[in-house]
N, C-alpha and C positions, 0 to 999 in steps of 0.2 A: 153205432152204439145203441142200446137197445136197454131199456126199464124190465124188474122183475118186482110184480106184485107179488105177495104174498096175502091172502084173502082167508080169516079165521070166521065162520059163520054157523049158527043153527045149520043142520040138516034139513031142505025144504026143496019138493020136488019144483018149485019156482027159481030157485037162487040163479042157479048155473043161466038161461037163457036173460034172468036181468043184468046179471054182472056182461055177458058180453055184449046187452044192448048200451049198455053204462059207455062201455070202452069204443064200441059202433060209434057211437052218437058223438064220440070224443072226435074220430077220425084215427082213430090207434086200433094198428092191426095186430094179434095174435100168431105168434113167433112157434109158442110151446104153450100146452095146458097140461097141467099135472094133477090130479085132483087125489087125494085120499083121506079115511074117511075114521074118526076116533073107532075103537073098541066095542061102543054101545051104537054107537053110528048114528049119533044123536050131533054131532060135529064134526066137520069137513073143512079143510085145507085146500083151497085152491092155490097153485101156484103159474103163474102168469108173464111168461116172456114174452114182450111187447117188441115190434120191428124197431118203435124209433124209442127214442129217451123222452123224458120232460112229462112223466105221467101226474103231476101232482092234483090238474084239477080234476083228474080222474078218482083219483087217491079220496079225493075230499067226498067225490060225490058218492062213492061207494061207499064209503062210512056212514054215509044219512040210512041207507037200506038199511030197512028194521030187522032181517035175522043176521045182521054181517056184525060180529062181536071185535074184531080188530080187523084194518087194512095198513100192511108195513109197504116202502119201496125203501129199499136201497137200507141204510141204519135210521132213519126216521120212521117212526111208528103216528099213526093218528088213528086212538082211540077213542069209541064213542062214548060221552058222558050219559048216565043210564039215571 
């Protein structure tokens, strides 16, 4: 069984190498990465299939990063208070 991030963020050529250090430092390995990127490309969709399940205190930590505007797994969403 295996978790799917969904990662809504500012466009920032730092994001992509913090979010996998996020999930590194968790011990959660990357399954699939799917990334694309709004119209003006000012916002980018990472989408994130993880090997094993139980991603939440991943979830949590990724919402503290300052360009990550929402982080969902599964039907629960945990958005940051601005």
């Amino acid at each position: 069984m295996s978790d799917t991030l969904v990662v809504k963020a500012k466009n920032e050529e730092t994001l992509l190498p913090r979010v996998l250090r996020v999930l590194a430092q968790q011990g959660l390995g990357v399954k699939d990465l799917r990334m694309s990127t709004s119209k003006d490309a000012k916002e980018l969709e990472l989408r994130i299939t993880l090997f094993t399940a139980c991603a939440e205190q991943a979830v949590k930590i990724l919402a503290k990063q300052v360009a990550i505007m929402a982080v969902s797994m599964g039907y629960s969403v945990q958005k940051k208070a601005i």
